[in-house]
C-alpha positions in Angstrom: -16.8 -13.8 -9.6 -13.4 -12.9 -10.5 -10.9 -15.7 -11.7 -7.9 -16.4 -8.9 -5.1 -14.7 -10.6 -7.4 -11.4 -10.7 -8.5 -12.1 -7.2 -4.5 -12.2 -6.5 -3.9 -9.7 -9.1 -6.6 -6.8 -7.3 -5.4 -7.9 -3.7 -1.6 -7.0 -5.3 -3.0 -3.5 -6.6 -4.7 -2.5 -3.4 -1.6 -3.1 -1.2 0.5 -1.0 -3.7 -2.2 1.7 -3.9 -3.0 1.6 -0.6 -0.1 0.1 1.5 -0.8 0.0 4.9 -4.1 1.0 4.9 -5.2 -1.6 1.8 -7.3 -3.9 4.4 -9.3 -0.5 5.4 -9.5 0.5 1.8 -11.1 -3.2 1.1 -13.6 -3.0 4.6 -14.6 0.6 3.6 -15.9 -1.2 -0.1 -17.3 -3.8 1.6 -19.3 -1.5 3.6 -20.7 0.6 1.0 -21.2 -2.3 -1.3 -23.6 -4.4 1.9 -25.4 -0.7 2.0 -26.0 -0.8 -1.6 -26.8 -4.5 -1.4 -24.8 -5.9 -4.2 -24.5 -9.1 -2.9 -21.6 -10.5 -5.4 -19.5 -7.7 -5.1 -19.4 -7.9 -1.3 -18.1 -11.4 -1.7 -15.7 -10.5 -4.5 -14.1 -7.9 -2.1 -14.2 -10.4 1.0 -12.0 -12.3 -1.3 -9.5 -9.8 -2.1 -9.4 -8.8 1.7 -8.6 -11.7 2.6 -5.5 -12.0 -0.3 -4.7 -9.0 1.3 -3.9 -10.3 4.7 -2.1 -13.1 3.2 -0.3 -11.0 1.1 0.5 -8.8 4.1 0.9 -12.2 6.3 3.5 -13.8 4.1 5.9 -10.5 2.7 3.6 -10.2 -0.9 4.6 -13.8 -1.7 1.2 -14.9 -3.6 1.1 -18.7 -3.6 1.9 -20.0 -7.5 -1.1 -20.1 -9.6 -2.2 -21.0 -13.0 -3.6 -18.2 -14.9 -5.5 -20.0 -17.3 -8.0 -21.1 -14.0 
């Protein structure tokens, strides 16, 4: 699994890539990752989904978080 601050970082990426449609973008790779049955990287992109929505939630304000973690 990713650390935080990359879990933040990707959820950051996918919004500016993506924009509007960034919590699609993550549902479509969760979709084809449950069909391909990887497992860890279905819960590595229900965790940036949900960054996503609280990036989208709160304006992009990420909450303050120590890199090193």
């Amino acid at each position: 699994m990713l650390s935080e601050w990359e879990l933040w970082a990707c959820a950051n990426r996918v919004l500016q890539t993506h924009g509007e449609e960034a919590g699609l973008h993550a549902a479509e790779q969760i979709g084809a990752l449950v069909l391909q049955g990887d497992a860890e990287g279905v819960r590595t992109w229900q965790a940036i989904a949900a960054r996503i929505a609280r990036l989208s939630a709160t304006g992009g304000q990420a909450p303050p978080i120590d890199r090193m973690s």
